[in-house]
C-alpha positions in Angstrom: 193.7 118.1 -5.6 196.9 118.3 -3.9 200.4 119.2 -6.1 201.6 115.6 -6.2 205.6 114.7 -6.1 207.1 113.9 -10.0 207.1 110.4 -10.6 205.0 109.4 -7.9 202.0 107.6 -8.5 198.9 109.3 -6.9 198.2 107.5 -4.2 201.7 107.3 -2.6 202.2 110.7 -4.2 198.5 112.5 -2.3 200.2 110.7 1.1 203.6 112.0 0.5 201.9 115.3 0.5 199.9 115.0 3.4 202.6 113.7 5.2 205.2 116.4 4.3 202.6 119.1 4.6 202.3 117.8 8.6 205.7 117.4 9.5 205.9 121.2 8.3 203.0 122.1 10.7 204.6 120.1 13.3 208.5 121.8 13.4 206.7 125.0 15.1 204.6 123.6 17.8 207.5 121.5 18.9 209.0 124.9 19.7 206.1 126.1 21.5 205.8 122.7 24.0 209.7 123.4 24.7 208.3 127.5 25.7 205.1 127.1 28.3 205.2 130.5 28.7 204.2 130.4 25.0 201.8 128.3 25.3 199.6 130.1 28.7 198.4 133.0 26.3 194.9 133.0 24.7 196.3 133.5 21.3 198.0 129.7 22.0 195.2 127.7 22.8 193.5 129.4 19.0 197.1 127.8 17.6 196.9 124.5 19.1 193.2 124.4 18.2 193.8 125.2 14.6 196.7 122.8 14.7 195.1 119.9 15.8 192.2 120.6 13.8 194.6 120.5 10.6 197.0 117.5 12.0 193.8 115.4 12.3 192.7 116.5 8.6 195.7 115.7 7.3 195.6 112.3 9.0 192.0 111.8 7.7 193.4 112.5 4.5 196.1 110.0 4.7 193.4 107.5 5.6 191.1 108.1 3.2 193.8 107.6 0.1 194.7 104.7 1.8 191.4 102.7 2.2 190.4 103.8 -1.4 193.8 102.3 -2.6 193.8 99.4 -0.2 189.6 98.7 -1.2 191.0 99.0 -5.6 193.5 95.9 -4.6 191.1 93.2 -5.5 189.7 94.5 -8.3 192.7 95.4 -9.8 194.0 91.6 -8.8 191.5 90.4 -10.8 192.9 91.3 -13.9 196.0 88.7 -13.3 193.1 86.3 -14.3 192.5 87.5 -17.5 194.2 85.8 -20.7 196.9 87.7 -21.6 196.8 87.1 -25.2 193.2 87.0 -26.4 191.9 87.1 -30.4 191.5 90.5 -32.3 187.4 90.8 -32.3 187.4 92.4 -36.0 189.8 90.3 -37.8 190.4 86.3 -35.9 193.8 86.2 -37.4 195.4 88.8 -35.5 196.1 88.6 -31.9 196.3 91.6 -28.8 198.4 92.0 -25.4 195.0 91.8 -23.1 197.3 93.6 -20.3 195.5 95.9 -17.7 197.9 98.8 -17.3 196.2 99.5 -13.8 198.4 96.0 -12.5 201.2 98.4 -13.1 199.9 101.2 -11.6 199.4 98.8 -8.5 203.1 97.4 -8.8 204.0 101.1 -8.5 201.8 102.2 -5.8 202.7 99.4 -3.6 206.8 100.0 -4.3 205.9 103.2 -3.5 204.4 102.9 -0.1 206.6 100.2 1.2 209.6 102.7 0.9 207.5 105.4 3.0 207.0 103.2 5.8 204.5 103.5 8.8 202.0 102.4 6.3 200.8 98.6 6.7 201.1 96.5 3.2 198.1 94.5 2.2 198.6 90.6 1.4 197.4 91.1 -1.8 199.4 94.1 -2.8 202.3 91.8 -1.8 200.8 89.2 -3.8 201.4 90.9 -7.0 
């Protein structure tokens, strides 16, 4: 697993390293495209290979966290349903915060992600 930002959660926090990782990869070959003579040896068309084969990782990456975050949303929604105070099983008298800690992680996530921009928000991450 990637090395994921302090006080990020890890979705927004695996993107924000994808996403710094290709702007770092992308500095350089904006100074080759401004050289062509740079860019007409053999060893350059290995670069731009390698670079596009990395850019389009890092993308895939990106995509991936982001369907696996964006498919989580519902189930994770679900547990707004839920009574928030329910009985104590052992002992009827006493009562227990039936709160799913994952709605926060959610809250979080979706914070997150809005202040990155460039990523579309799901109605139902909104929702919450």
């Amino acid at each position: 697993a990637p090395p994921v930002v302090r006080n990020l959660p890890p979705v927004a926090g695996n993107i924000t390293w994808s996403r710094h990782l290709y702007k770092r990869i992308e500095g350089p070959m904006h100074k080759f495209k401004c050289n062509p003579a740079i860019l007409a040896s053999k060893d350059a068309k290995k670069l731009i290979r390698m670079y596009n084969k990395m850019a389009k990782t890092l993308i895939e990456f990106e995509t991936l966290w982001y369907q696996v975050w964006d498919n989580s949303i519902e189930a994770v929604k679900s547990g707004l349903q839920a009574t928030l105070l329910v009985k104590h099983p052992d002992d009827g008298n006493r009562f227990h915060v039936n709160f799913d800690p994952e709605i926060l992680q959610l809250i979080r996530e979706a914070r997150c992600m809005n202040r990155m921009g460039g990523i579309k928000m799901p109605e139902a991450a909104k929702m919450v």
